[in-house]
C-alpha positions in Angstrom: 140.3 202.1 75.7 138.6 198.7 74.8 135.3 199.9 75.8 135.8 203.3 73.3 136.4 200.7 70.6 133.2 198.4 71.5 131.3 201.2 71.2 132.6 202.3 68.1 132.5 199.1 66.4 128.5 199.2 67.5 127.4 202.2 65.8 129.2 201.3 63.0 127.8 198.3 62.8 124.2 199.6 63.3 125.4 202.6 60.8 126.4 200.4 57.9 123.1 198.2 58.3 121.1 200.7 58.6 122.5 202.3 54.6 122.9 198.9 53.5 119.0 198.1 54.7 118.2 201.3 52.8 120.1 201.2 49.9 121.4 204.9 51.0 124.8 206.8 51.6 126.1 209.6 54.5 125.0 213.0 53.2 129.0 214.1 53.5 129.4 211.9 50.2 126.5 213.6 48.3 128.3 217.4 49.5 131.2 215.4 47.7 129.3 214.2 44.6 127.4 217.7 44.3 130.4 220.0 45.4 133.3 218.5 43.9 137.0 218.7 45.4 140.0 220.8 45.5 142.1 220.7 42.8 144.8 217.7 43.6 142.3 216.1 45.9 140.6 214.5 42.9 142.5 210.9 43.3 141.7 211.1 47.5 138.2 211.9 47.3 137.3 209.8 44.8 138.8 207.1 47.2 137.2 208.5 50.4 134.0 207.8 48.6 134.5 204.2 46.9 136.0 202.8 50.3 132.8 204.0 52.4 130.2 202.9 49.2 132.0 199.8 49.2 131.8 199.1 52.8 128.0 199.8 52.2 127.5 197.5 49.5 127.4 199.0 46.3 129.0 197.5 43.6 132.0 199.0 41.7 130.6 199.6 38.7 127.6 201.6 40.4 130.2 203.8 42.4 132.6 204.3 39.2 129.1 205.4 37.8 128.6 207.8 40.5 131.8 209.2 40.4 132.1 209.7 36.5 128.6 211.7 36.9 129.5 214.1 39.8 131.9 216.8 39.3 134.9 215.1 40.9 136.1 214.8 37.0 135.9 218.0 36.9 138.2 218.7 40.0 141.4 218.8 37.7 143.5 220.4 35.5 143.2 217.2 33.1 141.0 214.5 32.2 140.1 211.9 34.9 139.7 208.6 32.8 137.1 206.3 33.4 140.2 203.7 33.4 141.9 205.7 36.2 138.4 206.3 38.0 138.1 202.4 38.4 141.8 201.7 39.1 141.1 204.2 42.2 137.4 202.7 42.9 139.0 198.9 43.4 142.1 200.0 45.1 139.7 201.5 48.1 137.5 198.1 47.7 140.4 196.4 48.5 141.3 198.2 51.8 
């Protein structure tokens, strides 16, 4: 319904200012950071999280950052590139 939406679209709006005023992130990304992902989910997560920190204003190279620090690399059975971090970080900037 139309008014669902408006509603929606409100406290995201006052959701995204309020992290972009702050210079802060949801606390479900940090569990992500911290915890790390199921193996295979590596690629996903790691776009979950640049889509949302993008939306919030932070700059690629400070989410790559993020990423390449947390234990998302670690999430595999192989090596997750920085190269293949930041082909997965701009793909979600540009959704």
């Amino acid at each position: 319904p139309p008014k669902a939406r408006q509603n929606f679209a409100k406290k995201r709006k006052a959701y995204e200012t309020h992290h972009k005023n702050n210079g802060t992130y949801p606390s479900w990304i940090d569990g992500k950071l911290e915890g790390g992902c199921a193996i295979g989910m590596r690629n996903k997560t790691t776009y979950m999280i640049a889509a949302e920190l993008s939306k919030l204003g932070f700059s690629k190279d400070k989410i790559v950052d993020m990423i390449e620090q947390s234990s998302i690399p670690a999430c595999g059975n192989d090596d997750f590139s920085k190269g293949e971090i930041e082909r997965t970080v701009l793909s979600a900037m540009r959704r």
